[in-house]
C-alpha positions in Angstrom: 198.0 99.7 5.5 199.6 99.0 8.5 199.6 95.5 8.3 201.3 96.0 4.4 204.2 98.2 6.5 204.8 95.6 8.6 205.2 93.0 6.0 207.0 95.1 4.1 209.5 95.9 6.2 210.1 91.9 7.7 210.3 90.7 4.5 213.1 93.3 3.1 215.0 92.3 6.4 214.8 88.6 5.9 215.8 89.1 2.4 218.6 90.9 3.9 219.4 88.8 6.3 219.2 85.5 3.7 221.6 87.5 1.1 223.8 88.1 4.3 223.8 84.5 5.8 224.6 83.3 2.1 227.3 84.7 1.1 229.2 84.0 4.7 228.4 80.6 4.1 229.6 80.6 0.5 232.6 82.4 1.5 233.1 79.5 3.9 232.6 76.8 1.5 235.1 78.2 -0.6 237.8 78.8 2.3 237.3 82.9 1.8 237.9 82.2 -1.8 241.3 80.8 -1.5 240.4 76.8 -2.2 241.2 74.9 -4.7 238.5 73.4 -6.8 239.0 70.4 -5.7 237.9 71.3 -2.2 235.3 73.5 -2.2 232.2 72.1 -0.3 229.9 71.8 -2.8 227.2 71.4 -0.5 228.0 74.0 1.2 228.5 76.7 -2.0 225.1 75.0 -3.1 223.2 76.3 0.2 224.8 79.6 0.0 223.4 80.4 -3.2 220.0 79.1 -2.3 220.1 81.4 0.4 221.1 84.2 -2.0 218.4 82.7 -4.7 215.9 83.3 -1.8 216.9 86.6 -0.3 216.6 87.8 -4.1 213.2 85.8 -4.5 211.5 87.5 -1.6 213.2 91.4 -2.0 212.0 91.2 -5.6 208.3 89.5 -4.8 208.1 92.1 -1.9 208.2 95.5 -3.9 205.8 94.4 -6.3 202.6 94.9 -4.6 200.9 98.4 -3.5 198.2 98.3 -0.9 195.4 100.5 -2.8 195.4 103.8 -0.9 199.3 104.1 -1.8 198.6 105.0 -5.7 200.4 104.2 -9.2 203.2 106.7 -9.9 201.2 105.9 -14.1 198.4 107.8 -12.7 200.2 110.8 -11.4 199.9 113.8 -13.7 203.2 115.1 -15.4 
């Protein structure tokens, strides 16, 4: 259990932390959202929505699985 806690926890702060880290970058690569099309570093805009993609990717993988003695809220009786 504890060693579910702990990767619980890491992995809901690097998802965090990815979300974080790209959208700065994405608001950089669009000049805080005041470029034109033209020059918006693509590159750039592509890594920060990886990074989002990611973040995302790992919150929504994380809170998925139980450890066993934590339960299913199906079983609980109503």
């Amino acid at each position: 259990m504890d060693v579910y806690k702990a990767v619980t926890v890491f992995s809901t702060l690097f998802a965090v932390l990815c979300v974080v880290v790209g959208f700065v970058v994405l608001d950089a690569a669009t000049q805080r959202a005041t470029a034109a099309p033209e020059d918006v570093n693509v590159v750039l805009a592509v890594v920060g929505l990886g990074a989002i993609a990611l973040g995302a990717g790992v919150y929504a993988f994380s809170t998925r699985f139980r450890a066993r003695e934590m339960g299913n809220s199906k079983d609980d009786a109503t």
